[in-house]
C-alpha positions as CSV (number, residue, x, y, z in Angstrom):
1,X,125.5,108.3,137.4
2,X,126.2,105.7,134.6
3,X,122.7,104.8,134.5
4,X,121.7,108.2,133.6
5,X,124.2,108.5,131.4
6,X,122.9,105.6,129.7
7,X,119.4,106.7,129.8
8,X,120.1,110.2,128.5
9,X,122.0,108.6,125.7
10,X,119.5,106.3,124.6
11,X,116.5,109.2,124.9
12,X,119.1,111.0,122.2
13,X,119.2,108.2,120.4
14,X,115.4,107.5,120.6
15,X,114.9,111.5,119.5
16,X,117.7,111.5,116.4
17,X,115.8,108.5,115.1
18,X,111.9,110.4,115.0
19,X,114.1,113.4,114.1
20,X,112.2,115.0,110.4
21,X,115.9,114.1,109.0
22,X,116.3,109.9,109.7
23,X,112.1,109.7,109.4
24,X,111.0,107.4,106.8
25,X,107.7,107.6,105.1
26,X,105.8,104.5,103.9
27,X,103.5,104.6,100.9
28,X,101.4,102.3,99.7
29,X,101.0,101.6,96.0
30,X,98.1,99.3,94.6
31,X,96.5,98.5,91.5
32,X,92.9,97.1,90.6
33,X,93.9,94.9,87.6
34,X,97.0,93.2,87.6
35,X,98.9,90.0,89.7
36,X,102.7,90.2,90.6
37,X,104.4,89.8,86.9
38,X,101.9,91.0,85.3
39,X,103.0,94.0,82.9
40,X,100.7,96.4,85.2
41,X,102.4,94.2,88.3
42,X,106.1,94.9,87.1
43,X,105.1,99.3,86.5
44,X,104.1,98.5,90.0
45,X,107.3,96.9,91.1
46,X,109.2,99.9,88.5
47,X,107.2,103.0,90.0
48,X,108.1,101.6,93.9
49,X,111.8,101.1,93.1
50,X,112.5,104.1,91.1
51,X,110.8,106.2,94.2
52,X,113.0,104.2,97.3
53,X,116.1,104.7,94.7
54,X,115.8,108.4,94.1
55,X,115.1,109.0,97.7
56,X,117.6,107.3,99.2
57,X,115.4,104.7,100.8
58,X,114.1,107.9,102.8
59,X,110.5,107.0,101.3
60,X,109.5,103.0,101.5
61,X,107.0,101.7,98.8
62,X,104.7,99.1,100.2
63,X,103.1,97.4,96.8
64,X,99.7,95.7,96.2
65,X,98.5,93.8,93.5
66,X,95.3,93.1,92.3
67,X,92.7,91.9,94.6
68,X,95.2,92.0,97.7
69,X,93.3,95.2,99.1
70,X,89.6,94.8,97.8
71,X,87.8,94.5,94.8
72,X,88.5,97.3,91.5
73,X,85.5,99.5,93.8
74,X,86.5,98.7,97.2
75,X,90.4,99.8,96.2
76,X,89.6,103.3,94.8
77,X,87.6,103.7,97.9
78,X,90.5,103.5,99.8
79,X,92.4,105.4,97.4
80,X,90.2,108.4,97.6
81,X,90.3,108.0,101.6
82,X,93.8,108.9,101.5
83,X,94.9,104.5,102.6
84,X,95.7,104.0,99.1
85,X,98.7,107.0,98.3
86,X,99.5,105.4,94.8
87,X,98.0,103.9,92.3
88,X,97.8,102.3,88.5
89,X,94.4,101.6,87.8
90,X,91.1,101.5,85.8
91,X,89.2,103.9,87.4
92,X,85.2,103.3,87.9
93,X,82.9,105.8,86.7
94,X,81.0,105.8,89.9
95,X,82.7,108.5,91.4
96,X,82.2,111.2,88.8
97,X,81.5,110.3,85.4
98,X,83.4,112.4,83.6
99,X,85.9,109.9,84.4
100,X,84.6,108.0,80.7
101,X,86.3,110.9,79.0
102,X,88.6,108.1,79.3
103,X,86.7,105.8,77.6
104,X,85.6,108.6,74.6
105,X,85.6,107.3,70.9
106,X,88.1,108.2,68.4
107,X,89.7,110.7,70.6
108,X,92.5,109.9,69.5
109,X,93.8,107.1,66.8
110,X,97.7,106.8,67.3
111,X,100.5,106.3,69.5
112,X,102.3,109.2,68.9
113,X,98.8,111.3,69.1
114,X,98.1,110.0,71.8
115,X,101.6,110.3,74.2
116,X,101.0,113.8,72.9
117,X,97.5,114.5,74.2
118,X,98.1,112.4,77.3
119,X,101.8,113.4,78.7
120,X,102.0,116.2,81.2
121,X,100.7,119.9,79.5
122,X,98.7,117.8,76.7
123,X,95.2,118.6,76.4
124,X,93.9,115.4,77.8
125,X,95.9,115.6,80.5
126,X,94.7,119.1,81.5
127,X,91.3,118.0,81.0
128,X,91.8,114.7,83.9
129,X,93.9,116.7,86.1
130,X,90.6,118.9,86.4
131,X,88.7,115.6,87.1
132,X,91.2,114.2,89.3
133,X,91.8,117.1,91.6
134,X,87.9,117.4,92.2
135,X,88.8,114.2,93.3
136,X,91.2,114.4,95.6
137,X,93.9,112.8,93.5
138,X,96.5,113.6,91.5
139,X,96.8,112.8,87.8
140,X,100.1,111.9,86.6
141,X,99.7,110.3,83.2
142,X,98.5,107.1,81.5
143,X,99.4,103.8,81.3
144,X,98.6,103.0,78.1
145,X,97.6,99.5,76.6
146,X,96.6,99.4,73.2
147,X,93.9,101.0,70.9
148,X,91.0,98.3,70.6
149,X,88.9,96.4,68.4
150,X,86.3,94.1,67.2
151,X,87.8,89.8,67.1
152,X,84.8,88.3,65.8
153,X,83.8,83.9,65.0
154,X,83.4,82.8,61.4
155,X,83.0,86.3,59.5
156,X,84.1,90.4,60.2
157,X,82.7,93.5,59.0
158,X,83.6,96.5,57.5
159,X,80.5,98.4,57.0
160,X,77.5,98.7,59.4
161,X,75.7,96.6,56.6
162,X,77.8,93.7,57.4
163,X,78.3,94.6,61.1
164,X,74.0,94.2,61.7
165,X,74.4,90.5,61.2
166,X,77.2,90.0,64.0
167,X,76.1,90.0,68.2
168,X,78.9,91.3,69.7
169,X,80.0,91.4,73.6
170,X,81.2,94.5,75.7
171,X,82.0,95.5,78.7
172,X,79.7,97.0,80.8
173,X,81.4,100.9,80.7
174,X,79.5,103.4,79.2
175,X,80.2,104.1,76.4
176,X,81.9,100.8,74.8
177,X,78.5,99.2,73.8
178,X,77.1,102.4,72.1
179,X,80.5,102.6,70.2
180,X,80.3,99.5,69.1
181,X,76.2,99.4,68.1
182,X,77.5,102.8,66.3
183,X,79.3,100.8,63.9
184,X,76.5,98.7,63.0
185,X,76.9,95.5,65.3
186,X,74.5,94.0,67.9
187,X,75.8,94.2,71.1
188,X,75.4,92.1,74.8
189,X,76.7,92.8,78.4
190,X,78.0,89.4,79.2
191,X,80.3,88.7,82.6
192,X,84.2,88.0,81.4
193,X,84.0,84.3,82.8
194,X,81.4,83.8,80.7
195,X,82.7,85.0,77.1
196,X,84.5,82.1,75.9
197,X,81.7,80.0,76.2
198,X,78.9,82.6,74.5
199,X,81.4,82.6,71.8
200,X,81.5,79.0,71.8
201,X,78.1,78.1,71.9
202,X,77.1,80.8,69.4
203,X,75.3,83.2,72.1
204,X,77.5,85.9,70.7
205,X,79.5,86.2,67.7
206,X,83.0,87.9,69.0
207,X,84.2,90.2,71.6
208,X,84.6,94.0,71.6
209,X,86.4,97.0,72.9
210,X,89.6,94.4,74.1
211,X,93.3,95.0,73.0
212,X,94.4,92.0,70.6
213,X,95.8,90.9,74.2
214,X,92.8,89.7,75.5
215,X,91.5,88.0,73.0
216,X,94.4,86.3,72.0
217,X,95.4,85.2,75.3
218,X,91.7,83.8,76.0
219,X,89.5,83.5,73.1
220,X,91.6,82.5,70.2
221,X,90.7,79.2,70.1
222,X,86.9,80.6,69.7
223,X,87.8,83.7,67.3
224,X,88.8,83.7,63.9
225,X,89.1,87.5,62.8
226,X,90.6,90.9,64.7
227,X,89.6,94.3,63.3
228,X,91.7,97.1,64.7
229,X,88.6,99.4,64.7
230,X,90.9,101.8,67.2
231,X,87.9,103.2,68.6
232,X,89.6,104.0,72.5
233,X,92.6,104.2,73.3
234,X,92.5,101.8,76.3
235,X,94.8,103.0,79.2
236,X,95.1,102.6,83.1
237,X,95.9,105.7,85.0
238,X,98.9,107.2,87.2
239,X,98.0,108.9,90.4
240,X,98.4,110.1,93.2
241,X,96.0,110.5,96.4
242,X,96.7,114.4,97.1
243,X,97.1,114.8,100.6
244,X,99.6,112.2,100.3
245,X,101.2,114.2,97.7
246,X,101.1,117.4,99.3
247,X,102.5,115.3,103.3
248,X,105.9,115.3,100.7
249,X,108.6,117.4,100.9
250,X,109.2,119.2,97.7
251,X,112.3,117.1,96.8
252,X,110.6,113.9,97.5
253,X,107.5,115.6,95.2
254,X,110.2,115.5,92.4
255,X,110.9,112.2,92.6
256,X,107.9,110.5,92.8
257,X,106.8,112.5,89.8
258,X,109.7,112.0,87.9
259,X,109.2,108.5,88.3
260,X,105.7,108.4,87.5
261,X,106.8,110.0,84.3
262,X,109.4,107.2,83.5
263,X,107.0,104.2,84.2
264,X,104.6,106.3,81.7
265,X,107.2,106.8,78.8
266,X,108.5,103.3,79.4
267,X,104.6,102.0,79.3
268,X,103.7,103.5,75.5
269,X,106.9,102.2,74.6
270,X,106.7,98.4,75.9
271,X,102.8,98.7,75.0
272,X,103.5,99.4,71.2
273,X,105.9,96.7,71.3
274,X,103.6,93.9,73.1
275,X,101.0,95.1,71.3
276,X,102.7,94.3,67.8
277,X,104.1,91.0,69.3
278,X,100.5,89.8,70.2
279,X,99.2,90.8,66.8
280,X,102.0,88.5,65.2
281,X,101.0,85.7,67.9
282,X,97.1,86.1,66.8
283,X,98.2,85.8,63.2
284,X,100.3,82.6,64.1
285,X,97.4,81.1,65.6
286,X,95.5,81.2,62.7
287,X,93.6,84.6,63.6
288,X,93.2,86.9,60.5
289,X,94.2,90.5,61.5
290,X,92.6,93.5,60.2
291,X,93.9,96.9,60.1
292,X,91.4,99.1,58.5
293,X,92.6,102.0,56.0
294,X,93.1,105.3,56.4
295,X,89.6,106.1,54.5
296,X,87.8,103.5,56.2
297,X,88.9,104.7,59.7
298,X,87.8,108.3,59.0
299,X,84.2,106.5,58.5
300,X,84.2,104.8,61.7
301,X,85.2,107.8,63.1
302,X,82.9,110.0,61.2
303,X,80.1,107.7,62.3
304,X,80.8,106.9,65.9
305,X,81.7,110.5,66.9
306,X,78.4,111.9,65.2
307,X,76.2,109.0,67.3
308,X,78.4,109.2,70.6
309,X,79.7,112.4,71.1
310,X,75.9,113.8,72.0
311,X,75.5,111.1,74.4
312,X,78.9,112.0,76.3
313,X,78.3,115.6,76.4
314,X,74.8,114.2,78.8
315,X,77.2,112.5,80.7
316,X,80.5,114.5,81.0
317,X,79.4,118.2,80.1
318,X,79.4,120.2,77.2
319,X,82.8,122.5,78.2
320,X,85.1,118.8,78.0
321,X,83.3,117.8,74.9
322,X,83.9,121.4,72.9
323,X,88.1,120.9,74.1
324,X,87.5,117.0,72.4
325,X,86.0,118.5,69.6
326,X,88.5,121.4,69.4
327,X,91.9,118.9,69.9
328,X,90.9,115.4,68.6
329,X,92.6,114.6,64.9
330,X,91.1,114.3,61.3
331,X,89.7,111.1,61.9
């Protein structure tokens, strides 16, 4: 008698603990480009604990860093398959390319313009949940870096004149090279390993499309000149993999958005702020910093939209390029 008291007892037990009420759900949050303490690692580390804090620990965040899953490809694979739930990343265009909407010129050319177009009911943001959804994922909101530029060896240009002498190197993402041979410059596809030494040895005269960040951190020593051409606003994304999102109940739905939200708002504040401190670093290195005027960036812009845009609407569609053209600013 005992003994079955004992057994019913612990089948009760067994049966309150799967119970929908004491379950706990485990996500799993990863990003493509970032190691633990990295700014991207720590909106990681933000994002998980803001989630297990305004649950009540009734949803557990497992967190990956870059690399620890799979290459940037092999990672949104598994993001798309539903074995990623979370992520802050740098999506690939492979998938559909009207992901580069992302990487579209003079979209946008400030902070606040940008927080505008990009936060939740903005008109970029209406544009990638579109994307996203086809996708199977869920677009919360960017995580912004910087706008970009041109840090160039031994001279900089301001005119295309000026720019034809100078070889610069881009990433291979369509359409950072055309962007930058828009503005006069030559351009190459050279691996990231590889840079410092093409800059070095003369192969190439700078780097382009990179926040101040980048080439601060591992060119300065090479680099002599930074023009804050702000051509894209670079950004990672917040998401979501959608069955994932829609296995939530709606109260843990809140949270994770609400969350998402907060490591977004925090993100284009701490960006702005690194963003400024690196520009002060570059100058204290001996780097020459160029912000280009008002008139001047309304050029660029004139310039690179009339060369570009064509050659996105071929690659994204004609009905996301007329809300670009209808939405993006002066310049």
């Amino acid at each position: 008698m005992l003994m079955k008291k004992v057994v019913t007892l612990g089948a009760a037990a067994v049966m309150l603990a799967l119970s929908p009420a004491w379950a706990e759900t485990q996500l799993k949050l990863a990003t493509d480009s970032g190691a633990k303490g990295s700014p991207s690692g720590d909106a990681l580390d933000r994002w998980a604990a803001l989630v297990e804090e305004g649950t009540g620990g009734e949803v557990q965040v497992d967190v990956f860093y870059q690399n620890e899953l799979g290459s940037q490809a092999e990672v949104f694979d598994l993001f798309v398959a539903g074995d990623v739930d979370m992520m802050i990343n740098w999506p690939i265009t492979a998938y559909d390319e009207r992901l580069g909407v992302l990487f579209t010129p003079y979209m946008v050319t400030g902070w606040e313009e940008a927080f505008e177009a990009y936060k939740p009911g903005g008109w970029v943001n209406e544009i990638l949940v579109g994307i996203y959804d086809d996708l199977g994922l869920r677009f919360f909101g960017p995580w912004p870096e910087g706008f970009n530029g041109i840090a160039s060896r031994g001279k900089y240009a301001m005119t295309a004149e000026e720019a034809s002498g100078l070889k610069i190197r881009v990433p291979a993402m369509f359409p950072m090279a055309e962007s930058v041979q828009a503005l006069g410059y030559q351009t190459a596809t050279i691996d990231w390993s590889e840079v410092f030494t093409a800059i070095q040895t003369g192969v190439v005269d700078g780097d382009g499309a990179n926040i101040i960040y980048w080439d601060y951190e591992y060119f300065r020593d090479v680099l002599d000149y930074y023009n804050q051409t702000r051509m894209q606003f670079v950004t990672g994304v917040i998401a979501m993999n959608s069955g994932s999102w829609e296995n939530l109940p709606p109260e843990h739905q809140e949270v994770v958005q609400e969350a998402a939200m907060t490591v977004m708002e925090e993100a284009f504040e701490q960006a702005q702020e690194r963003d400024q401190y690196y520009i002060e670093q570059a100058k204290e290195a001996g780097m020459t910093y160029i912000e280009p005027s008002e008139e001047e960036l309304a050029e660029m812009a004139k310039k690179v939209r009339a060369d570009v845009w064509p050659l996105m609407e071929e690659r994204i569609g004609s009905e996301i390029m007329d809300t670009i053209r209808a939405n993006a600013g002066e310049h």
